[in-house]
C-alpha positions as CSV (number, residue, x, y, z in Angstrom):
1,X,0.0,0.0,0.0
2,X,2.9,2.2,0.9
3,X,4.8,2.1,-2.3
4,X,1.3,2.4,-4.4
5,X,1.9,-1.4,-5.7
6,X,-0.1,-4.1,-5.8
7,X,2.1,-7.1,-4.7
8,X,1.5,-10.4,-6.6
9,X,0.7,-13.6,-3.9
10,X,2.0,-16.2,-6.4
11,X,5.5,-15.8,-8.1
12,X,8.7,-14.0,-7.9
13,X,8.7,-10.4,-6.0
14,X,11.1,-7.9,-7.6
15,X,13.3,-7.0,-4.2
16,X,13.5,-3.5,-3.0
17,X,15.6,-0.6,-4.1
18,X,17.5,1.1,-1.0
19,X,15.4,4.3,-1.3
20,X,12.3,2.2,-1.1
21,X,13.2,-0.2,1.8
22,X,13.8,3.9,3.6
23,X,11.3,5.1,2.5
24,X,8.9,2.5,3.7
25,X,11.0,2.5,7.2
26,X,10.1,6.0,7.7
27,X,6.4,5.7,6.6
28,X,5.7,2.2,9.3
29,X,7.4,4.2,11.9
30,X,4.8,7.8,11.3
31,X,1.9,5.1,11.0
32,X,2.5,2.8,13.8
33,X,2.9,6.1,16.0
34,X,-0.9,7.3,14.9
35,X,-2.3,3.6,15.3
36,X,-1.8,4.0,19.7
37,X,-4.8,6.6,19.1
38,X,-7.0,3.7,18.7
39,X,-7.9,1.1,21.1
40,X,-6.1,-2.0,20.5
41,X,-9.4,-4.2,20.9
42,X,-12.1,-1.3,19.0
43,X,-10.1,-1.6,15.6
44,X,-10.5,0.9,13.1
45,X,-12.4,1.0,9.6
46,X,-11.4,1.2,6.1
47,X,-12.2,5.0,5.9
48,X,-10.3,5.7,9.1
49,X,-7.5,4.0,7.8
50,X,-7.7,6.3,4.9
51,X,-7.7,9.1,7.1
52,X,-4.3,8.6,8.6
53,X,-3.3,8.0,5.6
54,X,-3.8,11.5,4.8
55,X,-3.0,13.3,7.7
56,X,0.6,11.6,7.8
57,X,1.0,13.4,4.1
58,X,1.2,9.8,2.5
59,X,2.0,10.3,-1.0
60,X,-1.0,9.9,-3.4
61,X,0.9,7.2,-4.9
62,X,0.0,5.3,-1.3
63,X,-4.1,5.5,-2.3
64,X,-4.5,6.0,-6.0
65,X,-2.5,3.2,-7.4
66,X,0.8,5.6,-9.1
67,X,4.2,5.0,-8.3
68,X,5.5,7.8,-6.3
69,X,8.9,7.1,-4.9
70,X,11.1,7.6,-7.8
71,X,10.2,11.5,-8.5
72,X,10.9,12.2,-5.4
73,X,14.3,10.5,-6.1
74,X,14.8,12.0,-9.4
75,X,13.9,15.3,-7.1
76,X,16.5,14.8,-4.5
77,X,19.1,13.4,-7.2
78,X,18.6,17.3,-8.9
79,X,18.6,19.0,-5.7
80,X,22.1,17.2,-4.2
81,X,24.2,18.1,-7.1
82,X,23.0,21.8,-7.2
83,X,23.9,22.0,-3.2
84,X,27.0,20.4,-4.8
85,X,28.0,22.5,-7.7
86,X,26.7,25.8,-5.8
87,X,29.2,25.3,-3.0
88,X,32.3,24.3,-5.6
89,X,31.3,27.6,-6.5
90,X,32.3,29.2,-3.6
91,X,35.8,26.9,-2.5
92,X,35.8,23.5,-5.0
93,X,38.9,21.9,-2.6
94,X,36.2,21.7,0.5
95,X,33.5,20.0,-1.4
96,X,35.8,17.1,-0.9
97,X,35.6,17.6,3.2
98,X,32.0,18.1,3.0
99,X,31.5,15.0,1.3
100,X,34.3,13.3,3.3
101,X,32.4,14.4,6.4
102,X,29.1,13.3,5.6
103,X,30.3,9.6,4.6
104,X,32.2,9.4,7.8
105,X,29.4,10.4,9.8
106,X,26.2,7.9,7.5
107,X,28.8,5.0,8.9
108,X,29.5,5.8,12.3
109,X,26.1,6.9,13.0
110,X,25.0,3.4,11.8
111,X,27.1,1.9,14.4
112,X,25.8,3.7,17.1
113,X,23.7,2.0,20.1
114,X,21.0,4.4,21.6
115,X,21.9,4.5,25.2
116,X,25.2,2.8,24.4
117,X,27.8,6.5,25.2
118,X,30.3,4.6,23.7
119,X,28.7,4.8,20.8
120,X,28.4,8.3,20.5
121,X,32.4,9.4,21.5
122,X,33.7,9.0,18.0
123,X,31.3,10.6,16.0
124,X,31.3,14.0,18.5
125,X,34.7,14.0,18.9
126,X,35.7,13.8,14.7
127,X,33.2,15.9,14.0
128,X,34.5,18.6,16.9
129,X,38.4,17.5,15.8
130,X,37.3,18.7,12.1
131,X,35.7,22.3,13.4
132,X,38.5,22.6,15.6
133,X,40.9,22.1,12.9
134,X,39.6,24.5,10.5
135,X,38.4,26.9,12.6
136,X,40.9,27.1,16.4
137,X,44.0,25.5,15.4
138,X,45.7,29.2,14.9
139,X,44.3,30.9,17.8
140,X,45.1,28.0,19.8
141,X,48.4,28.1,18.5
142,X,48.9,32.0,19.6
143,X,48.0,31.8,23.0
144,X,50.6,29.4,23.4
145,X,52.8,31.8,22.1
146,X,53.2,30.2,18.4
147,X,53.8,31.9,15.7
148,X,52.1,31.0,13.1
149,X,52.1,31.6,9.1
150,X,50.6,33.9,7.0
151,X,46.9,33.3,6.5
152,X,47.1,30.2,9.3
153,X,48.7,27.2,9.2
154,X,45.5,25.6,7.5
155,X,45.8,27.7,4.8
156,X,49.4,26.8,3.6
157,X,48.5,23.2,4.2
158,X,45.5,23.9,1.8
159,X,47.1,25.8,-0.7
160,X,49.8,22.9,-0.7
161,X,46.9,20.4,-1.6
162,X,45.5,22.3,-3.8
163,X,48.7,22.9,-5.7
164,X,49.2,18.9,-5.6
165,X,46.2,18.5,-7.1
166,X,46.3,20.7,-9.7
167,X,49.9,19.7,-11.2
168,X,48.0,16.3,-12.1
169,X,45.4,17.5,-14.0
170,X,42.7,19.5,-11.5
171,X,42.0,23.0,-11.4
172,X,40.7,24.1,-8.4
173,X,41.7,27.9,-7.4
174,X,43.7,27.8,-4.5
175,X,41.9,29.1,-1.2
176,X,41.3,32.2,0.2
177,X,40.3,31.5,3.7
178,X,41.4,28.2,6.1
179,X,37.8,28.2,7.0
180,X,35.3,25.8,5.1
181,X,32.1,27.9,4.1
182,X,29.6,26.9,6.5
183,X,31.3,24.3,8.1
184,X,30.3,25.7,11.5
185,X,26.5,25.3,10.9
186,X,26.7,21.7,9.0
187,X,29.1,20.6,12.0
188,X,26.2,21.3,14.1
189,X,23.9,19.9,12.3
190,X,25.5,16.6,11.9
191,X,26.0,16.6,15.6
192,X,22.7,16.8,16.4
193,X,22.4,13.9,13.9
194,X,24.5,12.0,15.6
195,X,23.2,12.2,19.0
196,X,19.6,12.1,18.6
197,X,20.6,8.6,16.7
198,X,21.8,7.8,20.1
199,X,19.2,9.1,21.9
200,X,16.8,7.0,19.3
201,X,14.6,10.0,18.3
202,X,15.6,9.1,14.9
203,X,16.9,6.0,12.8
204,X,20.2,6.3,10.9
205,X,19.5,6.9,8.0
206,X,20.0,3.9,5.3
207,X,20.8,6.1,2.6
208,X,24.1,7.7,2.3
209,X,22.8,10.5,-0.4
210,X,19.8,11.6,1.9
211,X,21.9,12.1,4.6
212,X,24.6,14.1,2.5
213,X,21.1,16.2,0.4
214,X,20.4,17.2,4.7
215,X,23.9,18.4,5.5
216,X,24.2,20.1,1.7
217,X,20.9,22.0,0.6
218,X,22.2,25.0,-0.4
219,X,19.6,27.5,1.1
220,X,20.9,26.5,4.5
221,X,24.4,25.8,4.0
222,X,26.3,28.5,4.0
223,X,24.1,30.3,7.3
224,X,21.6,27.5,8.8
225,X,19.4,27.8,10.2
226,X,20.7,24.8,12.3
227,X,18.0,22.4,10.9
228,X,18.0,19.3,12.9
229,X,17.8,16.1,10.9
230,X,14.6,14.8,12.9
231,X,13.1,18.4,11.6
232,X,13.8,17.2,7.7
233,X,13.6,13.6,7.7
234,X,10.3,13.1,6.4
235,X,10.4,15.7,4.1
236,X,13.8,14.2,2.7
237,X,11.4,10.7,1.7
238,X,8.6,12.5,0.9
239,X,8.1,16.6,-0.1
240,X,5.6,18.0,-2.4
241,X,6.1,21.3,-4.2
242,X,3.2,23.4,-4.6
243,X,2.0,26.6,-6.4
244,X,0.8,28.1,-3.2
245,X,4.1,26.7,-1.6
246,X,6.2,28.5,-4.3
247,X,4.8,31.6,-4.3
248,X,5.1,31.6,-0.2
249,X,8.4,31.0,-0.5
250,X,9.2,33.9,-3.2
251,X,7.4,36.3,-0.9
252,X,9.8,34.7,2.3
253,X,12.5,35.1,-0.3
254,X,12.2,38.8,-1.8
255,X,11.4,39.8,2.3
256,X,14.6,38.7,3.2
257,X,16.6,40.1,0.2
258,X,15.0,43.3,0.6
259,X,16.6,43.4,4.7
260,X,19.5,41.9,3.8
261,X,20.2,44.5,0.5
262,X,17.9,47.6,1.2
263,X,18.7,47.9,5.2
264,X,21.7,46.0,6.7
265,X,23.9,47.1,3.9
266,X,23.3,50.9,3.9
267,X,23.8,50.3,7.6
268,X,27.1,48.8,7.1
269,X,27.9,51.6,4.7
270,X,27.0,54.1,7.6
271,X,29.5,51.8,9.9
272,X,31.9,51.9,7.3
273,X,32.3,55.4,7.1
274,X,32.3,56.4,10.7
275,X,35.4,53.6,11.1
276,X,37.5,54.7,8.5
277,X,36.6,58.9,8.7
278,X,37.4,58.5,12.3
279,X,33.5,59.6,13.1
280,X,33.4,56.9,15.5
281,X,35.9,58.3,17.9
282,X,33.8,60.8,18.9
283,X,30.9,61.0,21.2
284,X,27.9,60.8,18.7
285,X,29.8,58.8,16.1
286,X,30.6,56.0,18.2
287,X,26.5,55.7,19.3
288,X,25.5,56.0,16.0
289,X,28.4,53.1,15.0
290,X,26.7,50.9,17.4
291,X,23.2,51.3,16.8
292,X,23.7,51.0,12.7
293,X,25.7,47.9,13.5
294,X,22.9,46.5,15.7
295,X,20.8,47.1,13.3
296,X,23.0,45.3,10.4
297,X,23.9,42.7,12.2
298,X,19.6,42.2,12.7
299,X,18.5,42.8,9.2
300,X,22.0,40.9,7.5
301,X,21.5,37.2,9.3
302,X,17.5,37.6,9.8
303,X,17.4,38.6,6.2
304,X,19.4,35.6,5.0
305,X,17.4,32.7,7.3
306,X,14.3,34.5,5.2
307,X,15.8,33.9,2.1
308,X,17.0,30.2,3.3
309,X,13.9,29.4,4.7
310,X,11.8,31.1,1.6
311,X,14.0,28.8,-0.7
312,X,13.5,25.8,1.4
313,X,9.7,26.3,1.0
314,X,10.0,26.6,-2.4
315,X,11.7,23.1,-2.7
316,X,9.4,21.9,-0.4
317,X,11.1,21.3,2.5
318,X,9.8,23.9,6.1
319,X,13.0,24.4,7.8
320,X,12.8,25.9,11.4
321,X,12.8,29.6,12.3
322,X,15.7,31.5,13.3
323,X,14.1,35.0,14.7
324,X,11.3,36.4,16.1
325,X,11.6,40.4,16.3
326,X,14.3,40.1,19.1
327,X,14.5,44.0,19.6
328,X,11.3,43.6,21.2
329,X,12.0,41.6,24.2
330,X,12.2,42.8,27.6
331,X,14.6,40.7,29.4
332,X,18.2,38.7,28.0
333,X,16.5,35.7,28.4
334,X,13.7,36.4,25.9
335,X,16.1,38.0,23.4
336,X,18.0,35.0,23.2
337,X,14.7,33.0,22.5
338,X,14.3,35.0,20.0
339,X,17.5,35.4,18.4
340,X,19.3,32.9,16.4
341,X,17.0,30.2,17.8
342,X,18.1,27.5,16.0
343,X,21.8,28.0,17.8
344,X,20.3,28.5,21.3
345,X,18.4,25.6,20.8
346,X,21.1,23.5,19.9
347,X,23.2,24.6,22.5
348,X,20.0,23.8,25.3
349,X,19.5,20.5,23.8
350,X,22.9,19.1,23.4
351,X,25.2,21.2,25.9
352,X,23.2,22.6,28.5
353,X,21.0,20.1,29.3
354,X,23.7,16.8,29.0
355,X,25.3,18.8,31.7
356,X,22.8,18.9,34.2
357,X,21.3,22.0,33.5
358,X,19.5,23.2,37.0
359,X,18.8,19.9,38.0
360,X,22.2,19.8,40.5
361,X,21.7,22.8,42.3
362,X,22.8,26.3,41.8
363,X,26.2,26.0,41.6
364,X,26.4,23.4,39.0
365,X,23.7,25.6,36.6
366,X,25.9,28.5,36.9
367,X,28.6,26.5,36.0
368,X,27.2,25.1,33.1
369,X,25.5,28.4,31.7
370,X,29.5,29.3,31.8
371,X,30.0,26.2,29.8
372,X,27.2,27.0,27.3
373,X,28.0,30.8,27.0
374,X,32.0,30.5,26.7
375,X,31.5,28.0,23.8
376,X,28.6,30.2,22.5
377,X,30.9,32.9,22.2
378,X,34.1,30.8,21.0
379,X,31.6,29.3,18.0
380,X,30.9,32.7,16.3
381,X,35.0,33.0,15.8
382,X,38.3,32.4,16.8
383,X,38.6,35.7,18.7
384,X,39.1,36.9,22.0
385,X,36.6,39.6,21.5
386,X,33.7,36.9,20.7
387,X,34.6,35.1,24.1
388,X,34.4,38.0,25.9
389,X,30.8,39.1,24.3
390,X,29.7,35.1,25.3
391,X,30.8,35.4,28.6
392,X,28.9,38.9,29.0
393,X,25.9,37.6,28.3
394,X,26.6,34.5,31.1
395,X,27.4,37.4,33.2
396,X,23.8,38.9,32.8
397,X,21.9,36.2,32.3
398,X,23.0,34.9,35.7
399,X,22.3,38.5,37.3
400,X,18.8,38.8,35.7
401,X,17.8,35.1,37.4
402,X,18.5,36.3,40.6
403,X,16.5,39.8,39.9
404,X,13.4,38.9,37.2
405,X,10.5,39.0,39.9
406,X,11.9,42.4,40.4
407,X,12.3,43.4,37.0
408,X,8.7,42.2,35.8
409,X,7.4,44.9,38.1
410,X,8.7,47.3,35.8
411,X,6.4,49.4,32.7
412,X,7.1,47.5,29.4
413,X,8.9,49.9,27.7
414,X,11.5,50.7,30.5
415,X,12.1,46.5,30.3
416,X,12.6,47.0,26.8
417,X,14.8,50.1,26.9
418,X,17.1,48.7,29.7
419,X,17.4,45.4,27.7
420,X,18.4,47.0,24.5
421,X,21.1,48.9,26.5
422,X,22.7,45.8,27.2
423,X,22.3,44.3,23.6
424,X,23.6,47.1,22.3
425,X,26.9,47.0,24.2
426,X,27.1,43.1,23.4
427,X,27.0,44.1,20.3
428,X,29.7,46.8,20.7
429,X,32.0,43.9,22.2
430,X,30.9,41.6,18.9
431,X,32.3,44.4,16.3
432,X,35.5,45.1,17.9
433,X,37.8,42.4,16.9
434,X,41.0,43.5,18.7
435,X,40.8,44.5,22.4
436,X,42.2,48.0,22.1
437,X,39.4,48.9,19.4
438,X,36.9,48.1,22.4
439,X,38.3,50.0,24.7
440,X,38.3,52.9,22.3
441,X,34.7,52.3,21.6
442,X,33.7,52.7,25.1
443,X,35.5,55.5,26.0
444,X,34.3,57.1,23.2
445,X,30.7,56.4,24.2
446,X,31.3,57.2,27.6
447,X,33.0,60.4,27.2
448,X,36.5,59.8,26.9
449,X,36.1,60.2,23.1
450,X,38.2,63.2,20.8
451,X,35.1,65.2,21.2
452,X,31.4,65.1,21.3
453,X,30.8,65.2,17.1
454,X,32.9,66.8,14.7
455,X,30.7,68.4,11.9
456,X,31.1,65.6,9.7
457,X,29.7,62.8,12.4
458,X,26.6,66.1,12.4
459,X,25.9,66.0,8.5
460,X,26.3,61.8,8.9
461,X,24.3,61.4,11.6
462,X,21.3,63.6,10.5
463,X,21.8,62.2,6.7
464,X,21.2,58.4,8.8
465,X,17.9,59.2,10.7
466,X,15.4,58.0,7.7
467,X,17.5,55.0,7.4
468,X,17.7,54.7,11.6
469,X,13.6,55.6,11.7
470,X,13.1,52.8,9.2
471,X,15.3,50.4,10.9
472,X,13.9,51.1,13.9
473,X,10.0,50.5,12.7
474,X,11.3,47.6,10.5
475,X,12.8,45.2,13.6
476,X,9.4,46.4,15.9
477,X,6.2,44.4,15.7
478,X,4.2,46.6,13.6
479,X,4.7,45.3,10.0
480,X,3.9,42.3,11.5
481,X,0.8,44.3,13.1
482,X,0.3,46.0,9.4
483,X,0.4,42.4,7.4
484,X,-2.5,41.1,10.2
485,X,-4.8,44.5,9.4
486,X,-4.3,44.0,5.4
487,X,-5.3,40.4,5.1
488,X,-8.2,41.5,7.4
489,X,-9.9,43.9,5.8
490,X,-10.2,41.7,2.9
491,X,-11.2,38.9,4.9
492,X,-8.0,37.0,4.7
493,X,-7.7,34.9,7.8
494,X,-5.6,31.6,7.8
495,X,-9.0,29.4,6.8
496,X,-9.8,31.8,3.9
497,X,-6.9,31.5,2.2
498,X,-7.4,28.1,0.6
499,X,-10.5,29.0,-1.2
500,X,-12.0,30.0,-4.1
501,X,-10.5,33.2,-5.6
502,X,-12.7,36.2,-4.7
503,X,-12.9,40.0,-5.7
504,X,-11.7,40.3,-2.5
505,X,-9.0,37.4,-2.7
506,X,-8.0,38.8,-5.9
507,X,-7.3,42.1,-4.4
508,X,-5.6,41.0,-1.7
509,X,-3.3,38.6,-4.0
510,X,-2.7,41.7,-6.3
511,X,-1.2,44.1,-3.6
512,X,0.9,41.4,-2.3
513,X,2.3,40.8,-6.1
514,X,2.8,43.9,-6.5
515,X,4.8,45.2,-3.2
516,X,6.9,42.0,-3.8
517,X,7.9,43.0,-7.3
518,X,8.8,46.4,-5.7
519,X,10.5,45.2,-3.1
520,X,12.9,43.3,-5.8
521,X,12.8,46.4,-7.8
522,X,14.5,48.1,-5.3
523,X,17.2,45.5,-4.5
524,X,17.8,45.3,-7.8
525,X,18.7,48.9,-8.3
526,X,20.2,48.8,-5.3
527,X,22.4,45.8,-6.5
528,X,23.4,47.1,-10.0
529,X,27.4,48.9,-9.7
530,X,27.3,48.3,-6.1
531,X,30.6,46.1,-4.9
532,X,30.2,42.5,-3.0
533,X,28.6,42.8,0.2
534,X,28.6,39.1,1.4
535,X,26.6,38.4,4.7
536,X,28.5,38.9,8.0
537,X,27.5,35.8,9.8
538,X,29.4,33.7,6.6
539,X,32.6,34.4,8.4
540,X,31.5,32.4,11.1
């Protein structure tokens, strides 16, 4: 019934293709789960049979008699070598540790015993030994005082390789950086592969190229979000592409261009300017550095999970969110469950609570938040600067548990304000790389700057207040507010939208259309002669 085929009772049976024998793994396993609804002795008809059928998204293939398992294999075999060939775009030499990766990790993981921690050591630890690699082995190297070469010891190795490589025939361009593009987010992700094998919240997974299509789609590879495999898994046997799914996903998509191209760059361009005009030594300049570079930081990585996620929906596949308006929360806690939540998740699920998390007394908690928050820190970069930001945040977040009943006394906008304060010097500890530059920073802000603004920090400052009003309105709730009043006064609430196309509907559609092909419009023009303005969080 699963595979759409009716099985002859006399005979030879043709035997199973790998992708089937999977695919009808993952269906028994959804099924038998909705059978412990029914009672075991009641039984259940024909048409509720059908019924589960449909609610577990069976392919129509499962009740109509069509073979549907090889176009979604034919769709995944497309999909894998795009992923492929768009990241040998970007550094060819690394495809081979990608791939490498993902092979080493489809066998170990099929070796591991859930509840057997054994099991799990070699899989963490190759996968942490490959991030650690790439990513520490020079700043490791300098605080023990060794001096490393140009560009990292990584790099020459690389470049060696690459050079190899190429005298027999290759041509891959030698590399630029020592760091793999988005090797910190698909070392994550495989890790939480890995473990929740272990924990037996998933199966391993029996086919080599579905696990390698998880840990490759391109829309998430280069910034996540951090999508778990248990989050995918069904989607990888079985997705369906839809009209209503495409055009949700080009609206997700043109969102997130537009705040990535129209907002967080100009924003960096204001940055940009007070850094290198010396505007930021002064008094106003070094505020308005900050609050453009909270807002870029914002609009640059929230823009690009839109465009990830808007992608993903278009293939298909609904990948987890990675914001929710975190300028609006009134405590640390609730900003960091709203920002980058697929990180702090990962970190809850697979640091914080293995540790203990409050379940061993205070001590121990505080202990481990230092755990979570030092490593938190150390994974946005090799940099003293990023520690010290991840250890800020453990040092308020362990303040504000002692204090929150007090705190919730408070007005909501006083929360908020105070709250932002903090973020913003977080964020002031994120930009400065060196710790001389963050000392400048501050003093400058805090009056110990060259003075309080020149007139060229004046003219930038009052040429930035559209862009900083629009900023400011764009990362509140109210075009979220706005988007809820405009689907309601044509009467477009969630159970409306699937019907029959109205004068209203049609309106409704219409204006959507059209601020969407605005919106890319404007990022085009915006786009046209300007220089490369990669996203800031693909450094990480």
């Amino acid at each position: 019934l699963i595979l759409g085929e009716e099985v002859p009772h006399t005979g030879t049976v043709r035997r199973a293709s790998g992708l089937e024998i999977s695919y009808v793994s993952q269906k028994v396993d959804h099924l038998q789960g909705a059978l412990r609804d029914f009672p075991a002795e009641e039984g259940i008809d024909a048409t509720q049979f059908m019924t589960i059928l449909r609610k577990l998204d069976f392919p129509r293939a499962a009740f109509e008699g069509e073979m549907g398992a090889y176009s979604a294999g034919q769709k995944k075999k497309v999909l894998l070598a795009a992923s492929l060939l768009f990241y040998a775009m970007g550094q060819p030499v690394y495809v081979l540790l990608l791939v490498g990766l993902s092979y080493a990790n489809f066998a170990m993981a099929r070796r591991i015993r859930p509840g057997k921690r054994n099991t799990l050591f070699l899989p963490v630890i190759v996968n942490l030994a490959v991030l650690g690699l790439f990513k520490y082995l020079d700043f490791f190297l300098g605080i023990f005082g060794i001096t490393v070469a140009d560009g990292g010891v990584m790099l020459a190795a690389l470049r060696g390789i690459t050079n190899g490589l190429n005298s027999i025939g290759f041509a891959f361009r030698s590399p630029t950086s020592a760091l793999p593009l988005g090797l910190s987010f698909y070392a994550f992700q495989v890790i939480s592969y890995v473990a929740d094998v272990y924990r037996g919240k998933v199966k391993a997974e029996r086919s080599f190229f579905n696990l390698l299509l998880y840990l490759s789609m391109f829309p998430k590879m280069m910034q996540g979000p951090i999508v778990r495999y248990e989050q995918v898994a069904r989607q990888l046997m079985d997705r369906r592409t839809t009209p209503r799914a495409a055009f949700e996903g080009a609206q997700r998509f043109i969102i997130g261009l537009a705040k990535k191209v129209l907002l967080a760059d100009y924003a960096g361009k204001v940055v940009a300017s007070l850094s290198t005009g010396g505007g930021n030594g002064t008094f106003v300049g070094a505020w308005l550095a900050a609050l453009m570079f909270m807002f870029q930081i914002y609009f640059d990585f929230s823009g690009y999970s839109d465009m990830a996620i808007g992608l993903g929906r278009i293939f298909g596949f609904r990948y987890c969110e990675n914001f929710d308006l975190p300028y609006i929360s009134t405590s640390i806690t609730e900003f960091w469950r709203r920002w980058h939540m697929s990180l702090g998740s990962f970190f809850r699920d697979y640091v914080y609570i293995p540790l203990g998390g409050n379940r061993r007394g205070k001590a121990r908690q505080i202990l481990n938040l230092l755990a979570v928050w030092a490593l938190t820190g150390l994974w946005h970069g090799a940099s003293w600067n990023f520690v010290l930001w991840g250890l800020y945040f453990f040092v308020l977040l362990s303040i504000e548990k002692q204090i929150a009943p007090k705190l919730e006394t408070l007005p909501f906008i006083v929360r908020n304000l105070v709250t932002m304060f903090f973020v913003l010097i977080g964020w002031v500890l994120f930009m400065n790389t060196s710790l001389s530059g963050i000392g400048s920073a501050f003093a400058a802000m805090f009056g110990g700057g060259t003075s309080f603004a020149g007139s060229g920090v004046s003219l930038q400052l009052k040429n930035s207040l559209p862009l900083l009003l629009t900023c400011l309105i764009g990362s509140s709730v109210l075009p979220r507010w706005f988007g809820f009043i405009w689907s309601g006064l044509f009467g477009m609430g969630r159970s409306d939208r699937r019907g029959a196309v109205t004068v209203k509907k049609g309106i409704y559609l219409a204006s959507v259309f059209l601020f969407l092909i605005l919106l890319l419009w404007l990022c085009t023009v915006s786009l046209v002669g300007s220089t490369s303005s990669p996203s800031m969080y693909a450094q990480f």
